[in-house]
KELOKOL-354472 format. One record per residue (C-alpha): residue number from 1; chain; x, y, z. Coordinates in Angstrom, 1 decimal. Layout:
N
<pt><num>NUM</num><cadena>A</cadena><px>X</px><py>Y</py><pz>Z</pz></pt>
...
% end
This chain:
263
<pt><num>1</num><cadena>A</cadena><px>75.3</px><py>-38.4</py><pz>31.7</pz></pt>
<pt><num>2</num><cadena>A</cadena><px>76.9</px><py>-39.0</py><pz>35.0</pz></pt>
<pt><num>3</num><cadena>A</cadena><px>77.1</px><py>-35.0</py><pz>35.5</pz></pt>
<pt><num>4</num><cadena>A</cadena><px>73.4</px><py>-34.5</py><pz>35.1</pz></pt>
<pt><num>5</num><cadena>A</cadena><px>72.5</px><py>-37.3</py><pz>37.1</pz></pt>
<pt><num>6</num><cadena>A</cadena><px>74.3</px><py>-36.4</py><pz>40.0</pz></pt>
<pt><num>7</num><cadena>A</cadena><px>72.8</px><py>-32.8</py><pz>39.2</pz></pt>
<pt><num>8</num><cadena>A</cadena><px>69.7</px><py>-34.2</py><pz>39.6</pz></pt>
<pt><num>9</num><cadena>A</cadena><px>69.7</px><py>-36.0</py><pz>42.9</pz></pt>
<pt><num>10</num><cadena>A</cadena><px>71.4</px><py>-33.1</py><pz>44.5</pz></pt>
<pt><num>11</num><cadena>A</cadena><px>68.4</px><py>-30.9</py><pz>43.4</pz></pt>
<pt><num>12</num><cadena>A</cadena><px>66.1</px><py>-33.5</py><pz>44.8</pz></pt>
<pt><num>13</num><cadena>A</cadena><px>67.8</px><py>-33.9</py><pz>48.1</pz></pt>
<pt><num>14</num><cadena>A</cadena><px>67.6</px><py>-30.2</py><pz>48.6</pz></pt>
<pt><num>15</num><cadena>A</cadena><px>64.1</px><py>-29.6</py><pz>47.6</pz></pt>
<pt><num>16</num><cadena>A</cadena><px>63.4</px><py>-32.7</py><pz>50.1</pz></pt>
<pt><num>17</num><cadena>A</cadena><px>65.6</px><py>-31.1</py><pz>53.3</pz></pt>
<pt><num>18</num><cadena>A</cadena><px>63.5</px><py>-27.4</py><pz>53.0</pz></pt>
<pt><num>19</num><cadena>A</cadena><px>59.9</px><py>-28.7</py><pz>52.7</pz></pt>
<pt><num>20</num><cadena>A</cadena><px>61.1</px><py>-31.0</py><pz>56.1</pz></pt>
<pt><num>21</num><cadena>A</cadena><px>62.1</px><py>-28.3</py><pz>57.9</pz></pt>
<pt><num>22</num><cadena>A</cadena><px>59.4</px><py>-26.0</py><pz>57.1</pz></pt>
<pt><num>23</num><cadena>A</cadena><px>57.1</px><py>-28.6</py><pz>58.3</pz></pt>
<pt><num>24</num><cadena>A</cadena><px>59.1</px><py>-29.2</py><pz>61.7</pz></pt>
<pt><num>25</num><cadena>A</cadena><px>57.2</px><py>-26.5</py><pz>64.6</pz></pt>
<pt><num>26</num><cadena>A</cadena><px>59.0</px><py>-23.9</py><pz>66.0</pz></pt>
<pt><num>27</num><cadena>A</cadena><px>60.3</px><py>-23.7</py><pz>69.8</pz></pt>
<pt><num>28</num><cadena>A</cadena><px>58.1</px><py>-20.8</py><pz>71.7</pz></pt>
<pt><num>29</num><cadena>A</cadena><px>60.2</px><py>-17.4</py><pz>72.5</pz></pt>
<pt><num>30</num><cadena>A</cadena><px>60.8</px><py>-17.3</py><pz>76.4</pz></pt>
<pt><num>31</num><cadena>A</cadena><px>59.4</px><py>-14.0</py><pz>77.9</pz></pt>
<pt><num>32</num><cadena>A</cadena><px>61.9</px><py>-11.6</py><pz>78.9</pz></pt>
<pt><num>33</num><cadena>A</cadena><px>62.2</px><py>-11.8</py><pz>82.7</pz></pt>
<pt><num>34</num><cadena>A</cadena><px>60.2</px><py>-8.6</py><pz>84.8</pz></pt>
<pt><num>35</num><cadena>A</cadena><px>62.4</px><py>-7.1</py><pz>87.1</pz></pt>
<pt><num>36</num><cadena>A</cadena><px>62.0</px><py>-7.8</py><pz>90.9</pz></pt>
<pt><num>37</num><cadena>A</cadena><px>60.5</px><py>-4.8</py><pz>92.6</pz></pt>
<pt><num>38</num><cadena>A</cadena><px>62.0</px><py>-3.5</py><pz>96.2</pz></pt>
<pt><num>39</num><cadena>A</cadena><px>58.9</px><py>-5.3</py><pz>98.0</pz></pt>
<pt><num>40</num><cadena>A</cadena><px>59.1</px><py>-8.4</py><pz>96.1</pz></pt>
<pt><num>41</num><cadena>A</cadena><px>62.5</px><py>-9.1</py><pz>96.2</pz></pt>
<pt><num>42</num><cadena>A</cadena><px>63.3</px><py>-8.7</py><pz>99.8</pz></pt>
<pt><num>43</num><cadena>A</cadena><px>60.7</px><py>-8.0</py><pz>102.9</pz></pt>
<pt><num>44</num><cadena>A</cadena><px>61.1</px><py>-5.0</py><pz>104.6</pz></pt>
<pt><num>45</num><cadena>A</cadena><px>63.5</px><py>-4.0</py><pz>107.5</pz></pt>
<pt><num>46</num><cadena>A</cadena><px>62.8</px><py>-2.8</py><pz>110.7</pz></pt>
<pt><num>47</num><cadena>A</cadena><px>64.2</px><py>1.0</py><pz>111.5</pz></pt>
<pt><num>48</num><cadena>A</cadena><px>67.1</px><py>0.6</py><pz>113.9</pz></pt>
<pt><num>49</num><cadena>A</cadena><px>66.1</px><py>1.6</py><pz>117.4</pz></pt>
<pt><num>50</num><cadena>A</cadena><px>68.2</px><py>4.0</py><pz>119.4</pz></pt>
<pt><num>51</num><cadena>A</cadena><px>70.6</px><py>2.5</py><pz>121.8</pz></pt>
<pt><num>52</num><cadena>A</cadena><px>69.1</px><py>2.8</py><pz>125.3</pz></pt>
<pt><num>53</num><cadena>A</cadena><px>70.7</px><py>5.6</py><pz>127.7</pz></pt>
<pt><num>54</num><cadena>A</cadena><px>73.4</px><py>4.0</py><pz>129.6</pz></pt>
<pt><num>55</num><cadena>A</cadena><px>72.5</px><py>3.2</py><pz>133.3</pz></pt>
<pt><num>56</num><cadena>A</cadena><px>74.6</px><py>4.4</py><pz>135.9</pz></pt>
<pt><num>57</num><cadena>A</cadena><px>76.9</px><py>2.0</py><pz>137.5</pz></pt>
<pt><num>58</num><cadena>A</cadena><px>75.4</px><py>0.2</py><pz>140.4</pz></pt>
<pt><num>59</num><cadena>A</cadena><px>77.1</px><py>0.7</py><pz>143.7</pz></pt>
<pt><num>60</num><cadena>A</cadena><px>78.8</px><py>-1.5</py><pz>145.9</pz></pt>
<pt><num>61</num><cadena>A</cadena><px>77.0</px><py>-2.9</py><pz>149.3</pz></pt>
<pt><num>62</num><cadena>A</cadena><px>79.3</px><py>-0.8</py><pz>151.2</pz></pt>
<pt><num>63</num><cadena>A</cadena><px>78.8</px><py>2.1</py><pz>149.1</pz></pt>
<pt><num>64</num><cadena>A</cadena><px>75.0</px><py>1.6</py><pz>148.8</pz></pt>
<pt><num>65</num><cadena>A</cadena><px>74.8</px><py>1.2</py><pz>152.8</pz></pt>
<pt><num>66</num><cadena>A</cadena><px>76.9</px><py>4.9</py><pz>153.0</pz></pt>
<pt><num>67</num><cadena>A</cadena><px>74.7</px><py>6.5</py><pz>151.1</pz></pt>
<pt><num>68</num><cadena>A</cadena><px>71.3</px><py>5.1</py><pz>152.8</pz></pt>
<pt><num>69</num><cadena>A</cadena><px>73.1</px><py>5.9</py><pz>156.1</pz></pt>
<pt><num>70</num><cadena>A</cadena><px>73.5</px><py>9.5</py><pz>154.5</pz></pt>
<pt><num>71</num><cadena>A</cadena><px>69.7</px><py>9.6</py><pz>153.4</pz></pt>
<pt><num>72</num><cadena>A</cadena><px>68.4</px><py>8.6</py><pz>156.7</pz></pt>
<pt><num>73</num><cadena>A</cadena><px>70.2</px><py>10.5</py><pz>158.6</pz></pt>
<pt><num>74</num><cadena>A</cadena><px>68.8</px><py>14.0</py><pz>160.5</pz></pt>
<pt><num>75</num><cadena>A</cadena><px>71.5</px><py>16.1</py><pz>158.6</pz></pt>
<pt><num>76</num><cadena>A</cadena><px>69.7</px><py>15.8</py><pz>155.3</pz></pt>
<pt><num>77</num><cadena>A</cadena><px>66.5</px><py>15.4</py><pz>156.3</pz></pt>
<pt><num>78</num><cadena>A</cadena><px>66.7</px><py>19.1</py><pz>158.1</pz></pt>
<pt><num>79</num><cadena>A</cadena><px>68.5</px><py>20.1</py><pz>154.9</pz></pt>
<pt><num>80</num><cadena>A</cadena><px>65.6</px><py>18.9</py><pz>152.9</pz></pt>
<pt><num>81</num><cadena>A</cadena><px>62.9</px><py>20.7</py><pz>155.5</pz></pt>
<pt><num>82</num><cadena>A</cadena><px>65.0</px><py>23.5</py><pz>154.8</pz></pt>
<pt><num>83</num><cadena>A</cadena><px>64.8</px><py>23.7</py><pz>151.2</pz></pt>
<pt><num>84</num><cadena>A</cadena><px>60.8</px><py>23.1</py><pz>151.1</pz></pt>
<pt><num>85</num><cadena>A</cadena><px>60.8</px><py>25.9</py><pz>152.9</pz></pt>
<pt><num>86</num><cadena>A</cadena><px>63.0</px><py>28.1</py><pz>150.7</pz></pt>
<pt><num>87</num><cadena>A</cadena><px>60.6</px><py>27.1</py><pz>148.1</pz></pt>
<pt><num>88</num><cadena>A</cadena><px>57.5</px><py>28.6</py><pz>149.4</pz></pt>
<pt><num>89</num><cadena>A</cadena><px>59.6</px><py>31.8</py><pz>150.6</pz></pt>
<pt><num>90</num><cadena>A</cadena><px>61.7</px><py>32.5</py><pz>147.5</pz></pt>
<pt><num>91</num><cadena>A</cadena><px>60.6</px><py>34.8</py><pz>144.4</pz></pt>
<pt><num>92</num><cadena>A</cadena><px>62.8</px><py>33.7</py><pz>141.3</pz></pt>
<pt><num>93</num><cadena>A</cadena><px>61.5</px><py>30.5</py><pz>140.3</pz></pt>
<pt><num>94</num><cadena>A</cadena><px>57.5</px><py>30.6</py><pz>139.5</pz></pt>
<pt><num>95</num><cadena>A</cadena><px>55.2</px><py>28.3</py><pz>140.9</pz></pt>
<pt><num>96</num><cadena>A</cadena><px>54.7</px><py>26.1</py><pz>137.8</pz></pt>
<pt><num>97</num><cadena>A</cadena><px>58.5</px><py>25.5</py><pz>138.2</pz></pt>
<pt><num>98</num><cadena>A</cadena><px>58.8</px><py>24.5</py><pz>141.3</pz></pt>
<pt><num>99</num><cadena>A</cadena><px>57.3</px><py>20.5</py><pz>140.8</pz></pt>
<pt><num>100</num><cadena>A</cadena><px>60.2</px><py>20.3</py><pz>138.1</pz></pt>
<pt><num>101</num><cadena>A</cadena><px>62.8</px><py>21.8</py><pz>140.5</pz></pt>
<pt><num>102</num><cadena>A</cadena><px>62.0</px><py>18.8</py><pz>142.9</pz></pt>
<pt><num>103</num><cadena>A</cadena><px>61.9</px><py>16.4</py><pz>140.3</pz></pt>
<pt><num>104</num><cadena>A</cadena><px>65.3</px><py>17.2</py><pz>139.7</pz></pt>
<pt><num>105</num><cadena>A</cadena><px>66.2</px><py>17.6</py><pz>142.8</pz></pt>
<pt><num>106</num><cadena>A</cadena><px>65.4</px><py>13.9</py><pz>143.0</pz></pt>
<pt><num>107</num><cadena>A</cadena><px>66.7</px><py>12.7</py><pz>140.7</pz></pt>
<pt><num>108</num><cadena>A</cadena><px>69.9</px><py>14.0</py><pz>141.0</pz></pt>
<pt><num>109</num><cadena>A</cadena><px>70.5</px><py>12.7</py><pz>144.4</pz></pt>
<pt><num>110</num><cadena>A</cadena><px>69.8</px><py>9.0</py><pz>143.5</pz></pt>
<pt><num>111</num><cadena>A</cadena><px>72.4</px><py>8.9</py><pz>140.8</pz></pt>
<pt><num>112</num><cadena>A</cadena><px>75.0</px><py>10.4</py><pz>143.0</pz></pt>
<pt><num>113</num><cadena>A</cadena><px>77.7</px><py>8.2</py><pz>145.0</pz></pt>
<pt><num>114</num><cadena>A</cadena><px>77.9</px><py>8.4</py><pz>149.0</pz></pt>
<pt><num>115</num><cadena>A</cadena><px>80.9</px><py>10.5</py><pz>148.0</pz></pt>
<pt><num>116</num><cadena>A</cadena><px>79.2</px><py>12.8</py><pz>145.6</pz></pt>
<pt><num>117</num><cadena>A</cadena><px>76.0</px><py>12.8</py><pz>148.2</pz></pt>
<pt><num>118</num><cadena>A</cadena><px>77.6</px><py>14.2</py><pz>151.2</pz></pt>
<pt><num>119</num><cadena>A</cadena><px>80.1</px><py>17.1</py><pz>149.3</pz></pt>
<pt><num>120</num><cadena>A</cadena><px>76.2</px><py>18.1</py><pz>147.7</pz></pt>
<pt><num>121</num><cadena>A</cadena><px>74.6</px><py>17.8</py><pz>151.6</pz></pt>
<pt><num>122</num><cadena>A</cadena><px>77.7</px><py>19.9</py><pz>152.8</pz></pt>
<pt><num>123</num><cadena>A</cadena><px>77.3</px><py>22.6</py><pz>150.1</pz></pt>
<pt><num>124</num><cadena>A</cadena><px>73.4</px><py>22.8</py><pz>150.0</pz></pt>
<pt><num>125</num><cadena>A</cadena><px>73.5</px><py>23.7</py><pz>153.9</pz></pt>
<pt><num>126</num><cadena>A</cadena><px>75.8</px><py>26.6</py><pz>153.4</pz></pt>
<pt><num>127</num><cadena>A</cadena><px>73.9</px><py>27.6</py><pz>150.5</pz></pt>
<pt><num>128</num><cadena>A</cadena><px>70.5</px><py>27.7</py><pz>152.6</pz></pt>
<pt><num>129</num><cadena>A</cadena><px>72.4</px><py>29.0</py><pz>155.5</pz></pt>
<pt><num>130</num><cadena>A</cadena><px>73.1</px><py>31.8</py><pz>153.0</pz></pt>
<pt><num>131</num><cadena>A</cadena><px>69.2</px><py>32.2</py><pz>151.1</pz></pt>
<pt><num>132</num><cadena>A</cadena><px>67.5</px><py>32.1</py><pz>154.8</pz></pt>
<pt><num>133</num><cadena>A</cadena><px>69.8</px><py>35.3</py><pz>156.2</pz></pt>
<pt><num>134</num><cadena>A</cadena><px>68.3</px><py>38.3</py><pz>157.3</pz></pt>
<pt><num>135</num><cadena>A</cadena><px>69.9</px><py>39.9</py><pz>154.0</pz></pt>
<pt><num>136</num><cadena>A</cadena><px>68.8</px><py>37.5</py><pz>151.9</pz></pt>
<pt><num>137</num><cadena>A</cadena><px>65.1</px><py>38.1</py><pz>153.3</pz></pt>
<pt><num>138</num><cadena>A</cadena><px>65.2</px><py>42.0</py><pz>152.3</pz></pt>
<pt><num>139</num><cadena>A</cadena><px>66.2</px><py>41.3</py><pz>149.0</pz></pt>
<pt><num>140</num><cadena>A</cadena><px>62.7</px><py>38.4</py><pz>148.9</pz></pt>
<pt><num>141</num><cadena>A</cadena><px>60.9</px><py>41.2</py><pz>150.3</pz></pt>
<pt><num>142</num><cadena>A</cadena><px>61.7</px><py>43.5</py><pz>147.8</pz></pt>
<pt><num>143</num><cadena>A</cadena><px>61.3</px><py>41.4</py><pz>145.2</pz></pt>
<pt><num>144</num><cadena>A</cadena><px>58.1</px><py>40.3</py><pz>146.0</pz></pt>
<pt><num>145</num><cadena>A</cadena><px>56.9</px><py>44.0</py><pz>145.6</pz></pt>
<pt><num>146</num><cadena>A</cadena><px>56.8</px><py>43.2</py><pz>142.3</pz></pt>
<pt><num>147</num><cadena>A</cadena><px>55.0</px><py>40.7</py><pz>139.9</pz></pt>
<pt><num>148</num><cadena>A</cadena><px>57.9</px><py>38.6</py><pz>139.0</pz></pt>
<pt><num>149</num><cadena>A</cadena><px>61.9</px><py>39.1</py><pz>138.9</pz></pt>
<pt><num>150</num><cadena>A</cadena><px>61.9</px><py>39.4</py><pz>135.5</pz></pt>
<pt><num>151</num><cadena>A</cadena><px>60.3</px><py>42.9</py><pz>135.9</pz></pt>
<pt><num>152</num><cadena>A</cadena><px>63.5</px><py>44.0</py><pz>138.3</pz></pt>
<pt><num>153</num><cadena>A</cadena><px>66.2</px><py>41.7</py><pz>137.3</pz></pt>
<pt><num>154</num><cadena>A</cadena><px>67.8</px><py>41.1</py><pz>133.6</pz></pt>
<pt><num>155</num><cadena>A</cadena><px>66.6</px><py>37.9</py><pz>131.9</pz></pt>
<pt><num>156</num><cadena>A</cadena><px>70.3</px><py>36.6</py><pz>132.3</pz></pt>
<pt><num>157</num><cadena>A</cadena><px>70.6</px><py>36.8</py><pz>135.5</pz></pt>
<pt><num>158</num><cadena>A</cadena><px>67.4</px><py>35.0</py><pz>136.3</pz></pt>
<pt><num>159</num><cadena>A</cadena><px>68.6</px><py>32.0</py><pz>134.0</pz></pt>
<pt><num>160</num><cadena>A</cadena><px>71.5</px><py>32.2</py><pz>135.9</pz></pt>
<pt><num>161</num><cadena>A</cadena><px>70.0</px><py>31.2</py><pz>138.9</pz></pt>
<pt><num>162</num><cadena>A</cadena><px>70.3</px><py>27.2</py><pz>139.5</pz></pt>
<pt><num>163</num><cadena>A</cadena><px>69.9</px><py>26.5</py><pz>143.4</pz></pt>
<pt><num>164</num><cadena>A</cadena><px>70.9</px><py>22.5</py><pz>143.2</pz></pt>
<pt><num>165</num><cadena>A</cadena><px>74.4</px><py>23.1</py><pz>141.3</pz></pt>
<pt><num>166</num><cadena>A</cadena><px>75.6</px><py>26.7</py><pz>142.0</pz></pt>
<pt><num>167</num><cadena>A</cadena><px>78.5</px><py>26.9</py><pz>144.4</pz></pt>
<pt><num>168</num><cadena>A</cadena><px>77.7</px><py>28.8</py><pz>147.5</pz></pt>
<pt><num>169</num><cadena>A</cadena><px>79.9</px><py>31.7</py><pz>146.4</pz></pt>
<pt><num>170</num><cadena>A</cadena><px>77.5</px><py>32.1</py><pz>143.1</pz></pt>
<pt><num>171</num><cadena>A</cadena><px>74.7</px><py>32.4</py><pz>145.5</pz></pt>
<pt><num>172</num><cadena>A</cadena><px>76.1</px><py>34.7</py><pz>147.8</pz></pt>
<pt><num>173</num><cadena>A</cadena><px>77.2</px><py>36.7</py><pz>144.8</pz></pt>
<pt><num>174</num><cadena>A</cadena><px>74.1</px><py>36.5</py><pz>142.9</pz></pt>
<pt><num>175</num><cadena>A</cadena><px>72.4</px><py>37.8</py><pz>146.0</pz></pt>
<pt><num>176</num><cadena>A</cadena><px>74.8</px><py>40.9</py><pz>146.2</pz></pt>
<pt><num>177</num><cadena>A</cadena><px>73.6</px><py>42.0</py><pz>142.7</pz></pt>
<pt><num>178</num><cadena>A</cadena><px>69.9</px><py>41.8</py><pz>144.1</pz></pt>
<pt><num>179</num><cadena>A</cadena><px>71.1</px><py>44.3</py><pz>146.8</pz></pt>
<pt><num>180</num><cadena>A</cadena><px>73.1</px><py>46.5</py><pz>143.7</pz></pt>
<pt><num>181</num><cadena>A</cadena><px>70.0</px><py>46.4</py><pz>142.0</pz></pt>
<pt><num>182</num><cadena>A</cadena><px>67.8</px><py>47.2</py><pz>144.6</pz></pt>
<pt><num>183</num><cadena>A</cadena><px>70.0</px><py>50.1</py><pz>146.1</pz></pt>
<pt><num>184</num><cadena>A</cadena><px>70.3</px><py>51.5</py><pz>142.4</pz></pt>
<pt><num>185</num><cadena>A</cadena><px>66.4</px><py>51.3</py><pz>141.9</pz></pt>
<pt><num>186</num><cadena>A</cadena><px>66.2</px><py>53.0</py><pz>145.4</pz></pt>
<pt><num>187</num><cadena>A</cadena><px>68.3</px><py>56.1</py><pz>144.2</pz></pt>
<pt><num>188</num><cadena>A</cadena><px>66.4</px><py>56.7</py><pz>141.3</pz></pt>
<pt><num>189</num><cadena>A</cadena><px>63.3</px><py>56.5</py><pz>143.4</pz></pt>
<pt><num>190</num><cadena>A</cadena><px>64.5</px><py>59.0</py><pz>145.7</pz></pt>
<pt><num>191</num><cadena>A</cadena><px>65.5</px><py>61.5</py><pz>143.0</pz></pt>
<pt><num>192</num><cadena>A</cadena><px>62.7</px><py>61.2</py><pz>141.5</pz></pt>
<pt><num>193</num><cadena>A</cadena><px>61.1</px><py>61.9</py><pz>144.6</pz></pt>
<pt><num>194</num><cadena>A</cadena><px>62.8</px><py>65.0</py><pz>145.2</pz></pt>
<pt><num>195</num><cadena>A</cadena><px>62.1</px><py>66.4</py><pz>141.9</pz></pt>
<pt><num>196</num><cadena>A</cadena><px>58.4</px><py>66.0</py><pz>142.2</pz></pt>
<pt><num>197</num><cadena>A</cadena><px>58.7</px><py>67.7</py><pz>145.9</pz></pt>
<pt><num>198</num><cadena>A</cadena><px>60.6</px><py>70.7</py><pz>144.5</pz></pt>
<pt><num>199</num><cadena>A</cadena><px>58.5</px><py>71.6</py><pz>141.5</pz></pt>
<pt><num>200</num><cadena>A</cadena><px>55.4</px><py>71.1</py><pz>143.3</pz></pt>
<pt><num>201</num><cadena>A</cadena><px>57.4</px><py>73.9</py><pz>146.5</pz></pt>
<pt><num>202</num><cadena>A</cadena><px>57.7</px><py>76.0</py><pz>143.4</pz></pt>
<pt><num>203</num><cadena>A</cadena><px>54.8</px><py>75.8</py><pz>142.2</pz></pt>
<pt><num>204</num><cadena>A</cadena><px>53.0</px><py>77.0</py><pz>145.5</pz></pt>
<pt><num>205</num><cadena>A</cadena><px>56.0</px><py>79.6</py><pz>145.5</pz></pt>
<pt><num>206</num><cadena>A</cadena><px>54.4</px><py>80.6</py><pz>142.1</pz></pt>
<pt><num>207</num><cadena>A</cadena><px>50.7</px><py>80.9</py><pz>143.8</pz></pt>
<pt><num>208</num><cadena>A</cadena><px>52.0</px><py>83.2</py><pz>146.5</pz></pt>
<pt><num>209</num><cadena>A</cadena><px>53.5</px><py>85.1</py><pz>144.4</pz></pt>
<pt><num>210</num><cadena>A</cadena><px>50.8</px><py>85.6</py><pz>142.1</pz></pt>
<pt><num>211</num><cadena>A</cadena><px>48.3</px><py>86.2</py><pz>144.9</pz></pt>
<pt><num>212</num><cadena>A</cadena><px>50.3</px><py>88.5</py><pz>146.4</pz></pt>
<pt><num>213</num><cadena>A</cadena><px>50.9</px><py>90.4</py><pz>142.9</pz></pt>
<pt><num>214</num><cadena>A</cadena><px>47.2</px><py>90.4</py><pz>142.8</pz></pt>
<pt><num>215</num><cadena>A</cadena><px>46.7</px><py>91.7</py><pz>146.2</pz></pt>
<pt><num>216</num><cadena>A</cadena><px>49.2</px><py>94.5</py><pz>145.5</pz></pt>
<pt><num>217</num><cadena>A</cadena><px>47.8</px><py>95.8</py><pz>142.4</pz></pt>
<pt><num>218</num><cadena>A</cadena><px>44.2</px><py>95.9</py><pz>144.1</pz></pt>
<pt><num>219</num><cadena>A</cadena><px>45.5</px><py>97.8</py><pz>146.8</pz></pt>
<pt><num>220</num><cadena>A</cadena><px>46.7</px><py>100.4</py><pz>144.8</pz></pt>
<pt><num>221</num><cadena>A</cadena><px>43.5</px><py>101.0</py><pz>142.8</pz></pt>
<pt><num>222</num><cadena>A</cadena><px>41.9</px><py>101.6</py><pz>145.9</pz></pt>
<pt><num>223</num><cadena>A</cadena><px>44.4</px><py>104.0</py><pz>146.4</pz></pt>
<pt><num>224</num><cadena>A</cadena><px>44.0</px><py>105.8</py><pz>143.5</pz></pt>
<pt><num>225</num><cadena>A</cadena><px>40.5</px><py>105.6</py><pz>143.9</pz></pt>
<pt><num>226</num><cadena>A</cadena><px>40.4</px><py>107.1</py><pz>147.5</pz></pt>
<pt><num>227</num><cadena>A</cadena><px>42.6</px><py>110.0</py><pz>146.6</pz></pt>
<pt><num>228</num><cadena>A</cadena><px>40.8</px><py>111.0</py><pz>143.4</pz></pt>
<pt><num>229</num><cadena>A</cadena><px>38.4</px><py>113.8</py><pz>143.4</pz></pt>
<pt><num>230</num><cadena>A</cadena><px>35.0</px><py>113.4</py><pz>143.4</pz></pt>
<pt><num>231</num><cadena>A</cadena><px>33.5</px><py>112.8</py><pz>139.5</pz></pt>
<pt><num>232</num><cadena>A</cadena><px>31.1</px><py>116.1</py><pz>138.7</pz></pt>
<pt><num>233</num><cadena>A</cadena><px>27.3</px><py>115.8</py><pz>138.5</pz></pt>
<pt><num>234</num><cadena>A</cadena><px>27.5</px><py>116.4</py><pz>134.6</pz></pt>
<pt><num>235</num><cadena>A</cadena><px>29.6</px><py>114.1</py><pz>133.7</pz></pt>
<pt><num>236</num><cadena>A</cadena><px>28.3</px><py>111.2</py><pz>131.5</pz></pt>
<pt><num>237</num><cadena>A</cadena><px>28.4</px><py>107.9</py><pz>133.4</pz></pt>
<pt><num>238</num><cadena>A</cadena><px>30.2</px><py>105.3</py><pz>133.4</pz></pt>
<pt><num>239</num><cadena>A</cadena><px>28.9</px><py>101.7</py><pz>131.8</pz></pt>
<pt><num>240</num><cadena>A</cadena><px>30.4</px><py>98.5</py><pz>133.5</pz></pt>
<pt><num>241</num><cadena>A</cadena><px>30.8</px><py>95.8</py><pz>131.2</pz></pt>
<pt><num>242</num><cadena>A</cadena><px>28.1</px><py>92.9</py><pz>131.7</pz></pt>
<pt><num>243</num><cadena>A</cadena><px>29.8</px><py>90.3</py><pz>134.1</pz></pt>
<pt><num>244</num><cadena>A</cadena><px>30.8</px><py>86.8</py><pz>132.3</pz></pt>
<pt><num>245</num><cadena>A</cadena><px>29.3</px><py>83.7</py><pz>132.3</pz></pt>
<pt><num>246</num><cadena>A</cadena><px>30.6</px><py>80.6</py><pz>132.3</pz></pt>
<pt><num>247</num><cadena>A</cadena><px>33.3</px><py>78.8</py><pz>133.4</pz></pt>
<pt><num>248</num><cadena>A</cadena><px>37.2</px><py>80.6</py><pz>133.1</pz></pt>
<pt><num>249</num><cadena>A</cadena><px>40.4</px><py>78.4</py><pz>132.0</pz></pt>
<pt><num>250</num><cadena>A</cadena><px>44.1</px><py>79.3</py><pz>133.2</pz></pt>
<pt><num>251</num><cadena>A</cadena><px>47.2</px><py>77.3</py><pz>133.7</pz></pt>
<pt><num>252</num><cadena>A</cadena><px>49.1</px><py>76.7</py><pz>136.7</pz></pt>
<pt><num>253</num><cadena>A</cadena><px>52.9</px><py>77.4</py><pz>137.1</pz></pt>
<pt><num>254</num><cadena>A</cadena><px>53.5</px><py>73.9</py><pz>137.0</pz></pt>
<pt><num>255</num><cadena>A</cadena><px>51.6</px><py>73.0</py><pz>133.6</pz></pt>
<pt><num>256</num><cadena>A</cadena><px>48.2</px><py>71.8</py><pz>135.2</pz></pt>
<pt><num>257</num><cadena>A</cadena><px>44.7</px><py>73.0</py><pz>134.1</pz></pt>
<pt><num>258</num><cadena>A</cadena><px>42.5</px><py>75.2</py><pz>136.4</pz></pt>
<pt><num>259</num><cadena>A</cadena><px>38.9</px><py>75.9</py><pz>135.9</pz></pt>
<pt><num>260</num><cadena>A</cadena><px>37.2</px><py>79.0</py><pz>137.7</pz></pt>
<pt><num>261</num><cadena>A</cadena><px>33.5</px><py>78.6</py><pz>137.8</pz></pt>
<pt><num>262</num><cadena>A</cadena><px>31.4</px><py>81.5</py><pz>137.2</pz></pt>
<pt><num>263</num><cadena>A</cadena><px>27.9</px><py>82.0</py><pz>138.9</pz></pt>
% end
């Protein structure tokens, strides 16, 4: 009796737990978390700008007052005179090249030192010294004959030409291969030349000649003609051939064309 009773309020208890819990409401499922896009989860950075070109090192008072004393002083202001007027003389650089020559030009000078300034004044007189000679004026000459340097002179050697930092020695040598140039240009002129005056000697030669030819052969028909007896009353008559009309084509000794007009 015990065993079923016991039995029974264990069958009661768990009939009594379920129907609780099924009547207890469920916790709501948490949404799965969205993943962070790029934008979202951090803002944007900048692109890194490029490091700024380094400034030259500013000069001392002293140095700064050399190199003013340099710039202001009648040397280099002849040396500069003299190199604007190279400029409108010379024929290697073209005209829209010249405004970035000068540029240059200026540039240069102000990031130089008093030091660096006068060994640049010192070389860029004997350079002039050397583009305004009287040989260096045959070889502008000579070049200006022509539509630019380019037409005369190798591409590399016009590259090669850089007034502000070639030595003096590059100049004077770069003006010696103008000169080669020129003299071997000068050669082949000449030959050429003589060519053209010898065929066209023998090709008047060839004229005399044939005239003279011509002259001969006639000369002897008339001889024959004057020595010949008389023709006879009763025989028939000769008929000359109609003369020809229009023009007659030969060629000359020398390959040309001729025309003979016809009346």
């Amino acid at each position: 009796m015990k065993r079923a009773a016991l039995l029974s309020l264990a069958i009661v208890f768990l009939v009594t737990t379920t129907a609780w819990s099924q009547g207890q409401p469920r916790p709501a499922a948490k949404p799965a978390p969205r993943p962070a896009t790029p934008a979202a989860s951090a803002p944007a950075k900048a692109p890194a700008k490029a490091p700024a070109a380094a400034k030259p090192a500013a000069l001392s008072a002293d140095e700064e007052a050399k190199k003013q004393a340099i710039l202001g002083s009648e040397r280099f202001h002849q040396a500069r005179l003299a190199f604007e007027q190279w400029l409108t003389v010379q024929q290697i650089y073209t005209p829209a090249q010249i405004p970035a020559l000068k540029a240059r030009f200026r540039h240069e000078i102000a990031e130089m030192t008093a030091n660096q300034l006068e060994q640049f004044l010192n070389q860029m007189e004997e350079k002039l010294n050397i583009l305004m000679s009287p040989e260096a004026q045959d070889a502008r000459n000579w070049l200006g004959h022509f539509v630019s340097a380019k037409v005369v002179l190798p591409p590399q050697e016009v590259k090669q030409w850089d007034i502000l930092n070639m030595s003096p020695a590059q100049v004077e040598q770069q003006l010696q291969m103008i000169e080669s140039r020129r003299g071997s240009m000068r050669s082949s002129s000449q030959a050429f030349s003589q060519m053209r005056q010898n065929e066209v000697a023998a090709g008047r030669q060839a004229i005399q000649n044939q005239q003279a030819r011509s002259q001969q052969l006639r000369d002897q028909a008339t001889s024959r003609m004057a020595s010949a007896p008389a023709p006879s009353s009763y025989a028939p008559k000769l008929r000359q051939p109609p003369p020809r009309k229009g023009n007659s084509y030969y060629i000359s000794p020398w390959g040309g064309v001729g025309v003979m007009l016809n009346p």
